[in-house]
N, C-alpha and C positions, 0 to 999 in steps of 0.2 A: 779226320778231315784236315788236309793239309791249308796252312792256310792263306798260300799263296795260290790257290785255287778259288777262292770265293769271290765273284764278281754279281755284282748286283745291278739292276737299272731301274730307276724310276721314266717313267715313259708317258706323261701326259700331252692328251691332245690340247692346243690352245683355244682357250674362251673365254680370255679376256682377265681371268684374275684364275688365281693357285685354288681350287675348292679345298674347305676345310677334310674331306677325305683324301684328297689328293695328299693334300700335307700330311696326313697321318703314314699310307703310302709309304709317301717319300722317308720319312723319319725312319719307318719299321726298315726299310732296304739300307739307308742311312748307316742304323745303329748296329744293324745281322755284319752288314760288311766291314765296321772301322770293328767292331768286337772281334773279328778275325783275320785282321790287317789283313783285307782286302781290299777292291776297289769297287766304287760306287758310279755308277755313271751316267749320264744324265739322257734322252732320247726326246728330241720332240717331235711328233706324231704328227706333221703339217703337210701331209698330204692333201686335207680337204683347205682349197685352197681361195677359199670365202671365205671361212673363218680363221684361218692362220695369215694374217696380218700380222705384223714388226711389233705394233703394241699387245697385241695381246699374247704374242712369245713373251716382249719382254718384262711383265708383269708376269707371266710363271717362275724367270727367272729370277726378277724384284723379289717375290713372294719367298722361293730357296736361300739368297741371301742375307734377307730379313731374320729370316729360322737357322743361318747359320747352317744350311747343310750344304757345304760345298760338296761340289762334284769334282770327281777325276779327272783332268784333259781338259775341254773342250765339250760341247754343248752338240751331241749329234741330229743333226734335222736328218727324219725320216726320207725326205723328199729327195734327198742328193743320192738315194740307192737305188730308185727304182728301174736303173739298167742293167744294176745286180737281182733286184727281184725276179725281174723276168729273164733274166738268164738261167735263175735257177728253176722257175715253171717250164722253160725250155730242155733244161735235163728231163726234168721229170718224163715231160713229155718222152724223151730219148729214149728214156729207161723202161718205158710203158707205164708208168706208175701215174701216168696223169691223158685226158685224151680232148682233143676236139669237142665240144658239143653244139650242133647245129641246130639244138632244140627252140622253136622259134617264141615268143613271148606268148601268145595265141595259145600254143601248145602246152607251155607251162602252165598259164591259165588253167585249162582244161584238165588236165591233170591235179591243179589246187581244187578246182569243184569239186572232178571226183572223189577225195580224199575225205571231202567237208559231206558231203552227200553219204559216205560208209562212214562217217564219222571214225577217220580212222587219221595217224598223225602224219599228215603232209612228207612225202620221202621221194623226192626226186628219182625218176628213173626212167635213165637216157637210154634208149636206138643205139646213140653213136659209142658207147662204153666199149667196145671190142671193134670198133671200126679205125683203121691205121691211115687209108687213104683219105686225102685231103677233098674235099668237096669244091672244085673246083674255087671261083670269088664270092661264096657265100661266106655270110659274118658268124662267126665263131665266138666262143668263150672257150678259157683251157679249166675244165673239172678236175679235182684229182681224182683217181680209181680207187675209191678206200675200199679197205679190205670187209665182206660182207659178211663174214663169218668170225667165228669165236667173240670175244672181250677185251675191252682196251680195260687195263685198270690201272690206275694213279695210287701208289701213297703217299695222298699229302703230308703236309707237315702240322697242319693246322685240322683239315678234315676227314684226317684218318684214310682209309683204304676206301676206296672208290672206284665203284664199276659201271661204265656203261656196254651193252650189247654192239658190237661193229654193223649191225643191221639198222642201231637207231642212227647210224651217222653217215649223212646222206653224202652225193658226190658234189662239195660245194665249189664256188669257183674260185680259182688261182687268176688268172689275166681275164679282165672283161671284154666285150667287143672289140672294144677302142684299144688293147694291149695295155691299158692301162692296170698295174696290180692289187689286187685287193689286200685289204687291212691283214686277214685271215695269213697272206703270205707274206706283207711286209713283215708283220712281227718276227714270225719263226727266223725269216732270212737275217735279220737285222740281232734279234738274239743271241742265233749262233755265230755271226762275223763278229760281235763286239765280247763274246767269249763269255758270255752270261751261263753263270751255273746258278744261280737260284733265281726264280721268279716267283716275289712275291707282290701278290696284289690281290684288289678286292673279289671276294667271292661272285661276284657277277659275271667272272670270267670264268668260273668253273666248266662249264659247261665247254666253251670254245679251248679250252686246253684238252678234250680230247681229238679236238677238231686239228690243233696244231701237232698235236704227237703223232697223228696218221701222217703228217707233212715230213716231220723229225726224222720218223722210223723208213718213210720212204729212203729217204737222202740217208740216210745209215747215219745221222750225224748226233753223239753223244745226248742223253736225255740231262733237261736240267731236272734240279728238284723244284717241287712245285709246294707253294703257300699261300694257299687261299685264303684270305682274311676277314669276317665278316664283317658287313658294313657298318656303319653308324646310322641308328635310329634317332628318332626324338623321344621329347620324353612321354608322348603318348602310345610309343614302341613301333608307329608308321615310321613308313622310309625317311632318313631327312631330309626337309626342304626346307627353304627361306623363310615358312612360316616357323620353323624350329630353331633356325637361328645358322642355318647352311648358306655362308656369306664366303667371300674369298678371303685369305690371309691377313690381306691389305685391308681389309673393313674392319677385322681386328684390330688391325693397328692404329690406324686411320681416324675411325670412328668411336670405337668400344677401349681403347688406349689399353687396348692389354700391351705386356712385355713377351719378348720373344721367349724368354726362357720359362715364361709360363705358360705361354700355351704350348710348347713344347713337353711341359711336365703334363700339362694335361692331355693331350693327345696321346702320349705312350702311357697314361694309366689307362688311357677311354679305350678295351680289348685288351692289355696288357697289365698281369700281375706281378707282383715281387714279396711274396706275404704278405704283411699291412699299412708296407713302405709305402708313402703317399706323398713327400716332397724328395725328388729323385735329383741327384744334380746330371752336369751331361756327363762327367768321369765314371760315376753310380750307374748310369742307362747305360752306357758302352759296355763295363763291367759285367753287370746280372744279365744283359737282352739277351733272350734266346728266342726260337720259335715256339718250343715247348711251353712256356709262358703264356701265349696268344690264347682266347677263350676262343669255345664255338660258337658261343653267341652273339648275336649282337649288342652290340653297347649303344646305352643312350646318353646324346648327350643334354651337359646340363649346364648352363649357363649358370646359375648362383657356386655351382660348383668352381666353375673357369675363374670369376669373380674372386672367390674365395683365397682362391691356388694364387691368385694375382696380386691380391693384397699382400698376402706373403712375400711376395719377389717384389713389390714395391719397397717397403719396408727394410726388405735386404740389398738393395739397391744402394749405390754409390749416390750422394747426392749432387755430386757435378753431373753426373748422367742425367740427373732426374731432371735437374734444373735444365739442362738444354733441352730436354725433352716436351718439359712447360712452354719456356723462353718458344720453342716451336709450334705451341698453339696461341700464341700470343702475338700480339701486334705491336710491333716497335719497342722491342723490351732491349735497351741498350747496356754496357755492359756492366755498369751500375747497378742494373736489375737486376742481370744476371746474376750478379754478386750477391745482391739481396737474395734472391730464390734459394742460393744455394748455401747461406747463411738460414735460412727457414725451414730449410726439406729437413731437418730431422724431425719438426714439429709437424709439418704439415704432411708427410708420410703416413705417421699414426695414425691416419683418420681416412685414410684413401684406398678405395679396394680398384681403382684405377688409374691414368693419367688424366682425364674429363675431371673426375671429381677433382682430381691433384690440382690442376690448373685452376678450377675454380673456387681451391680454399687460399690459392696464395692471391685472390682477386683485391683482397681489400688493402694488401701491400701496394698496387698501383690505382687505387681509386681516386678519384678525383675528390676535392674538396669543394662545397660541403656536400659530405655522404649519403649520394640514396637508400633510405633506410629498408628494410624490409618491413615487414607488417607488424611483426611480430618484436622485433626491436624498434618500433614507434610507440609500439604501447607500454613499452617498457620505461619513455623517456617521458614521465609527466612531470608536472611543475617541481612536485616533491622529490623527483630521482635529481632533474637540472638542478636544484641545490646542492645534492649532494656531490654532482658534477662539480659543484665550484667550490666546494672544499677538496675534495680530491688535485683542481685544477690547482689550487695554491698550495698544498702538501709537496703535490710534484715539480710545481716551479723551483721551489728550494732545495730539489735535490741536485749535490755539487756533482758527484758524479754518476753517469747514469749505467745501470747495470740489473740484472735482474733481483742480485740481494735488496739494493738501495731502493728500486722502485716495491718490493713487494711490501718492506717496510716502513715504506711513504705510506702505501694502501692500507696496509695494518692499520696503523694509526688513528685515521680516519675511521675506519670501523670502531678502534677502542674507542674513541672519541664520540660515536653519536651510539655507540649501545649496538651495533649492529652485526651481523655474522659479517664474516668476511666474501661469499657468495654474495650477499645480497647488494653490498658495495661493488661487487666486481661485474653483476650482470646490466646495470646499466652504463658502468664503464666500459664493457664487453659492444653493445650496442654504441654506444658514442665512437670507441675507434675503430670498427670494421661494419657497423652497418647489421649485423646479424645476431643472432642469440646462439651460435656455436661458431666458435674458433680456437686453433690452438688456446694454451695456456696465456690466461691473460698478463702475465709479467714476459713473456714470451714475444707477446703482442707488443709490451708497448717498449721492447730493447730493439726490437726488430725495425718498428716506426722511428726511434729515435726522437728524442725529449722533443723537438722542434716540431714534429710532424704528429708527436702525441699531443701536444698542449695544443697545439692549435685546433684539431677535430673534436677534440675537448670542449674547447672554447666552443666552436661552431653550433654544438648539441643545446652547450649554455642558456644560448643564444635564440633559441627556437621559440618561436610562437606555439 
């Protein structure tokens, strides 16, 4: 395969945000085409023209950029062809490969009863199939004339060889009343102009790809290969839906704080193997991605698993990344803060399987004084712990300078000094400067506050009734 022949498109219809299938989709076409320096290209489907509204394109393209999968060119909207679409129903027509049908709705009707009544599979068949002349200003639809005989058969790439009967494949419509063209011929038309040789997308289309190659094989124009890819289940093996966790790109990010580079990793594992590689980077996925790889089955997805994959890329994350990424769920975090955050994120990383949790361990870096405690570091802070507060609080005042050696050696001391473990000194110091019973490293904690901001929340707990 040469590989200045590989052209791929992801082709989503707009609905307001990039579905997490969609993005898988996109990725697989993505990865098939940079793996063979080809080109990738983008299609939006906004012919139905209620729901293809400016936001909800530009949240599919939000969503692609987010994930880093640029496209080729320029962003093709479906809707600017449709005078190429029906020009080419108009060949057809030309050719004979496609005819008038002046079969009226009533008619159709009747013909579904009948169908339903032999309990036999609904198969359209038109009167006008061999009729040339026009019917004077009666409303038409243009059919194609598919071939009734023999077998279309597909080898996919993904579901192997596949045969339907040319008798199961009815004469469906290319231009409706209104000349307006249908999905069925947008694609193929739009395919072959934009030079798409492989079409990969979800197995739901199986079935309408023998519907497109009776289009193809009319027009005599080059077959692409085809990859059908089965869908994403949840994890009780049902189709997914929102109660499984099938939200757009942007909820990901938005709400659930994953990183792009992780749900990227997880999506090309979720149907996609590599042995029992399981942290891929994007050089590694461009490298091994083949079709061959793709399972037949379906994948379920699994949120503690995404979780998991996430933690990972946190942790491997840049901390100035990380900290604007906080700074971004926060309110008025000026650039003081920002500094602090990113002074922190090596500690506060370790403990985060997302940006939500991220953001809400570095909370107690901008709390206010004095500390709302949690329940749990209330009860920690009884008369007997406040004592021990006030020797800690005068150990630490004398420390000249302040740093994570010097303060853990302050705390030491106070434990050699009253008999104590060093934990048990540190978990109501723990509670006095962040409010909670988990936080980074408590020496961690209080080089981060700073002697000034530690003595004083110090003092405050002291202080408590």
């Amino acid at each position: 395969m040469s590989a200045s022949t590989v052209v791929t498109r992801f082709a989503p219809s707009p609905t307001g945000f990039l579905h997490i299938g969609g993005a898988r989709t996109a990725l697989f076409n993505w990865l098939f085409a940079r793996a063979h320096g080809g080109k990738f290209l983008l299609r939006i489907e906004d012919t139905d023209k209620a729901r293809s509204t400016a936001p909800a394109i530009e949240a599919i393209l939000d969503g692609m950029r987010w994930l880093e999968l640029e496209w080729d060119g320029h962003e093709y909207r479906q809707s600017e062809f449709s005078a190429r679409h029906s020009e080419v129903a108009h060949l057809l027509l030309a050719t004979g490969h496609a005819y008038r049908c002046y079969l009226t709705s009533e008619e159709l009707a009747a013909q579904r009863e009948a169908a339903q009544a032999e309990r036999r599979p609904f198969r359209i068949r038109s009167e006008w199939r061999e009729v040339i002349e026009e019917q004077g200003g009666k409303p038409f639809v243009v059919r194609l004339k598919g071939p009734r005989e023999g077998e279309t058969v597909i080898d996919d790439q993904v579901q192997g060889r596949v045969t339907v009967q040319n008798s199961e494949i009815d004469d469906f419509v290319l231009l409706r009343s209104d000349g307006s063209p249908t999905y069925m011929l947008a694609v193929v038309v739009d395919d072959h102009d934009m030079g798409v040789t492989h079409v990969i997308r979800g197995d739901d289309h199986l079935n309408n790809a023998f519907r497109q190659l009776a289009i193809i094989r009319a027009m005599g124009w080059p077959e692409p290969v085809y990859a059908h890819v089965p869908l994403i289940h949840g994890s009780d093996g049902a189709k997914l839906s929102k109660r499984h966790g099938a939200l757009g790109v942007d909820a990901y990010r938005d709400e659930l704080g994953i990183l792009p580079e992780a749900l990227n990793n997880y999506l090309l594992r979720l149907g996609w193997g590599h042995g029992d590689d399981e942290i891929i980077s994007r050089s590694e996925a461009i490298e091994w991605f083949g079709l061959d790889g793709v399972g037949k089955s379906p994948s379920r997805f699994d949120t503690k698993k995404l979780e998991s994959l996430n933690g990972h890329y946190i942790r491997a994350a840049d901390d100035a990344r990380l900290a604007m990424l906080v700074t971004a769920r926060r309110d008025r975090v000026d650039a003081d803060g920002l500094a602090l955050l990113e002074r922190a994120m090596p500690e506060l990383k370790a403990r985060a399987k997302d940006l939500n949790e991220l953001a809400a361990g570095a909370d107690f870096l901008f709390a206010s004084r004095p500390l709302a405690l949690e329940d749990k570091a209330a009860e920690l802070l009884t008369a007997e712990a406040r004592a021990l507060l006030a020797r800690v609080h005068g150990t630490l005042a004398g420390v000249a300078e302040w740093s994570h050696g010097s303060t853990e050696a302050a705390v030491k001391t106070v434990a050699e000094e009253t008999g104590l473990k060093l934990g048990k000194v540190a978990q109501p110091l723990r509670a006095a400067l962040t409010g909670r019973t988990t936080s980074p490293g408590i020496f961690d904690v209080l080089v981060l506050l700073g002697q000034g901001e530690s003595l004083a929340r110090i003092e405050d707990q002291m202080e408590r009734n």
